[in-house]
N, C-alpha and C positions, 0 to 999 in steps of 0.2 A: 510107451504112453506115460504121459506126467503124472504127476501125484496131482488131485484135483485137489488136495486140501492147501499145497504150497501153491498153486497159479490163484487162489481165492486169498490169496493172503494181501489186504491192501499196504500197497508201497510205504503209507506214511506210518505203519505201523513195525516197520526195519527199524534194527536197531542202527544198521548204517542210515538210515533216512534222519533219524532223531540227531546222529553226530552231523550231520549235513545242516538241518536247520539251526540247529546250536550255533556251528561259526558263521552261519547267514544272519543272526540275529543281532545286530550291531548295542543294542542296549545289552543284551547276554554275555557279551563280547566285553566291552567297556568297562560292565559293573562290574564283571568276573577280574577282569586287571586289575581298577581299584581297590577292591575288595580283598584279592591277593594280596595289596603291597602292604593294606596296614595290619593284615593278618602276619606276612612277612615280617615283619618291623616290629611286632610283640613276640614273637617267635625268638628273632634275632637280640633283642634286648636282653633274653635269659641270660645270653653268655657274653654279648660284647653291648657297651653302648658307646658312644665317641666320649664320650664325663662321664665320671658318676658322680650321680646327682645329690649323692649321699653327702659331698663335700663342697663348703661354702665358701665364695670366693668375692666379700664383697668389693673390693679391690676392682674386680671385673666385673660389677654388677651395671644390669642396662645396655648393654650395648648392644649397636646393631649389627646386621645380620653382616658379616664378615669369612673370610678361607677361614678362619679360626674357629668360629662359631658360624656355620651358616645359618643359623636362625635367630641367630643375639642370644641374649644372657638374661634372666629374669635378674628382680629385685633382690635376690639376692646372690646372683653373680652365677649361677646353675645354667648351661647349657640348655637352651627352648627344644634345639632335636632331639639329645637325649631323653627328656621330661615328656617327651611327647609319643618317642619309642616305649617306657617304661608305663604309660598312661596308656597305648593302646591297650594293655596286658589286662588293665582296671576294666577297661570299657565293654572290653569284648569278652570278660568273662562272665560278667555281670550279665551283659543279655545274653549268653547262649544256657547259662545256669536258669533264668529267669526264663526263658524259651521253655525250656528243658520241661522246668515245673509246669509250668502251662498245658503242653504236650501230654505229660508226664498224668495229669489228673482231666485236662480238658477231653481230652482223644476220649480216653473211658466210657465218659459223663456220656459225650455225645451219641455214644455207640448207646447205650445202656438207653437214653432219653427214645433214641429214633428204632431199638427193638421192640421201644414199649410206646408206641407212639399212641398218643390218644387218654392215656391212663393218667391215675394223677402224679405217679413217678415223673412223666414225662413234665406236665405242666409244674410244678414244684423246681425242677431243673431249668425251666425255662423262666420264670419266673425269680428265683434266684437269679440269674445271668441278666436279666432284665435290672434287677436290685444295685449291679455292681456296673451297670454300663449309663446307671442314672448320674454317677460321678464321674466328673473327670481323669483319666488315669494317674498323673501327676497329684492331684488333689488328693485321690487316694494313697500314692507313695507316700505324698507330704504327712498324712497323717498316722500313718503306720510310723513312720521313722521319728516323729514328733513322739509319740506315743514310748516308743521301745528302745529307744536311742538312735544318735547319727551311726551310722556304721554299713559298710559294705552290704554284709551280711545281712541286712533289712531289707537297703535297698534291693536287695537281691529277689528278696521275701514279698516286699510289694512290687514291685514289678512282677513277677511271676503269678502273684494273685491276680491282677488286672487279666492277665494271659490266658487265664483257664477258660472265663468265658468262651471267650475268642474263639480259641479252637475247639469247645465244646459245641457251639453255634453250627460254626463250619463243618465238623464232625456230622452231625445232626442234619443238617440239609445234605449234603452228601449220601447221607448215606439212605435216608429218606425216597430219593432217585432210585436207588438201589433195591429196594425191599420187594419192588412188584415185578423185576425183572424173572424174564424164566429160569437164568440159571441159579437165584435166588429161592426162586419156588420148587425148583427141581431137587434141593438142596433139602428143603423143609419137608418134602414127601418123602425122603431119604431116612427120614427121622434123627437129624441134626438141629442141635438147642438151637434156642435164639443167640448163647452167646458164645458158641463153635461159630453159628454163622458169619455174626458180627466180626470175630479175629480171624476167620481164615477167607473169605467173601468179599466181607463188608471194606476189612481195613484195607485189603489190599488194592481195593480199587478208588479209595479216597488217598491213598497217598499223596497223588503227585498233588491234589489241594493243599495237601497241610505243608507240603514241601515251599510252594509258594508261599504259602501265608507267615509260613516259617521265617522266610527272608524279609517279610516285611516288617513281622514282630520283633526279628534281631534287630533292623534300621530303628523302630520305634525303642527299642529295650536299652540303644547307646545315647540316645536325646533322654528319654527318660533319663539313666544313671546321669549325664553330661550336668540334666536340669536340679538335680538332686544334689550331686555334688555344687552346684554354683551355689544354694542357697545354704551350703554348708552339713544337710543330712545325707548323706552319702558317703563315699568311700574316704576318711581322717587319714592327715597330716600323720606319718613321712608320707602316707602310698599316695604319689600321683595321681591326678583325675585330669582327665579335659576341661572339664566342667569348673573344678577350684584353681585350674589357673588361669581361666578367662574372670572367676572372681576375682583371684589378685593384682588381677591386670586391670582394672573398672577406674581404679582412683589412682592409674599411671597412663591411662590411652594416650592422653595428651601430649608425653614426655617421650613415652615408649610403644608407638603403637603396634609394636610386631610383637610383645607380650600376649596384646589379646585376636592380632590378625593368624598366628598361624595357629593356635590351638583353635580355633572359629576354624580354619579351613581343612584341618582334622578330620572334624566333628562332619562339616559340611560335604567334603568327599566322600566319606566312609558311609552316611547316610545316603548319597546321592546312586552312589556303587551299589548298595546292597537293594534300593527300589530299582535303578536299572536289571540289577541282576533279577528279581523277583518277577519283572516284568518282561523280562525274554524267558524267563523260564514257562511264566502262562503265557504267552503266544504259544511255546512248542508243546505245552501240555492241553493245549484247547484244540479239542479235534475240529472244529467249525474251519481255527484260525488254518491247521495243520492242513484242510483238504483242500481251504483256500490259495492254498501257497505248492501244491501238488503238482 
């Protein structure tokens, strides 16, 4: 006779089911490539880049994309693929640090808002979150880095402050779902805190939300740094940005326009891969979508 508890196990709840709908998931598919190569390409820059970029060669400055340089030469004679490999490194650390903090304080807040739901802890947190989503997130980098100087490390700082909401939010409606279930309540008769509940309960079943949201706030965390760096508060000259060298490129488009076409296509792939990505990943984490596709 079978085990009745493995024949009640629904199919899409397999871990082979989950790798099944992953490579069915053509935007999951896509964004996860993309996403890999510029991951790959700041990885790869540690140790080799085709120039380094640290040496100037006006002599070869400007030119286009050629076997020699396949992406041309900025204004001052610097190889555009290498700058662009070494520029991942800027981009992508900035948002997963800037993720990071978000996470890091928002997760918390949310947990802590939606155990005490109703109180004025709760409205106070919700209400602050309300305070920082009145501005625009940029507008708010602009002024933090205005305020405390240009530099990586700010923008690191504002961007990651914009983030907390976010995942506090999300944190908070999640887990709100969550509070009135039985095995929630079974938990609370047991004589377990609200905030054992919350980290052994609670977080584990908001994960795959903030894993989503996660991807999204990275794609938003490199426009941010990208937009930061253009206007000059962001990551300073030697360190490569995406963003400062679509600046240096504004008053050469004319002359040179694959200075500012392929840092733009950078920016534009690496954003476009990590909302693909985000978005096969909630297909395969939305049970609706999941039983639909059964």
């Amino acid at each position: 006779m079978s085990d009745p508890r493995v024949d009640h196990i629904p199919p899409e709840a397999t871990p082979f089911r989950t790798w099944h709908l992953a490579f069915r998931s053509r935007n999951l598919v896509i964004g996860s490539v993309l996403t890999l190569v510029f991951v790959a390409a700041a990885l790869i820059s540690f140790v080799w880049t085709p120039y380094d970029i640290s040496k100037l060669a006006i002599s070869e400055k400007m030119q286009v994309p050629s076997w020699s340089h396949w992406m041309g030469t900025d204004h001052f004679g610097r190889d555009i693929l290498s700058m662009i490999m070494v520029g991942a490194r800027t981009s992508i650390a900035v948002a997963v640090v800037a993720v990071g903090i978000g996470m890091l304080f928002g997760v918390p807040l949310g947990l802590w808002a939606a155990a005490r739901r109703g109180s004025m802890l709760d409205e106070v947190i919700m209400r602050a979150n309300d305070l920082v989503f009145a501005f625009p997130s940029l507008l708010i980098a602009i002024m933090i880095t205005a305020t405390f100087g240009p530099s990586a490390v700010n923008a690191i700082i504002a961007i990651g402050i914009f983030n907390i909401p976010v995942f506090a939010r999300l944190t908070r409606s999640g887990a709100l779902s969550l509070w009135q279930r039985d095995f929630i309540l079974a938990a609370r008769v047991s004589g377990k805190s609200s905030a054992r509940i919350s980290f052994e309960h609670i977080l584990p079943n908001v994960t795959n939300l903030l894993i989503v949201q996660g991807t999204i706030q990275f794609s938003l965390g490199i426009l941010a740094e990208a937009g930061l760096s253009y206007v000059g508060l962001g990551a300073q000259p030697p360190v490569p940005s995406w963003g400062r060298m679509l600046a240096d490129s504004q008053t050469m488009i004319s002359i040179a326009p694959h200075m500012a076409i392929f840092p733009g296509l950078a920016i534009l792939l690496t954003v476009l891969g990590l909302n693909l990505m985000g978005d096969g990943l909630r297909d395969i984490f939305d049970p609706k979508l999941r039983r639909s596709r059964a």
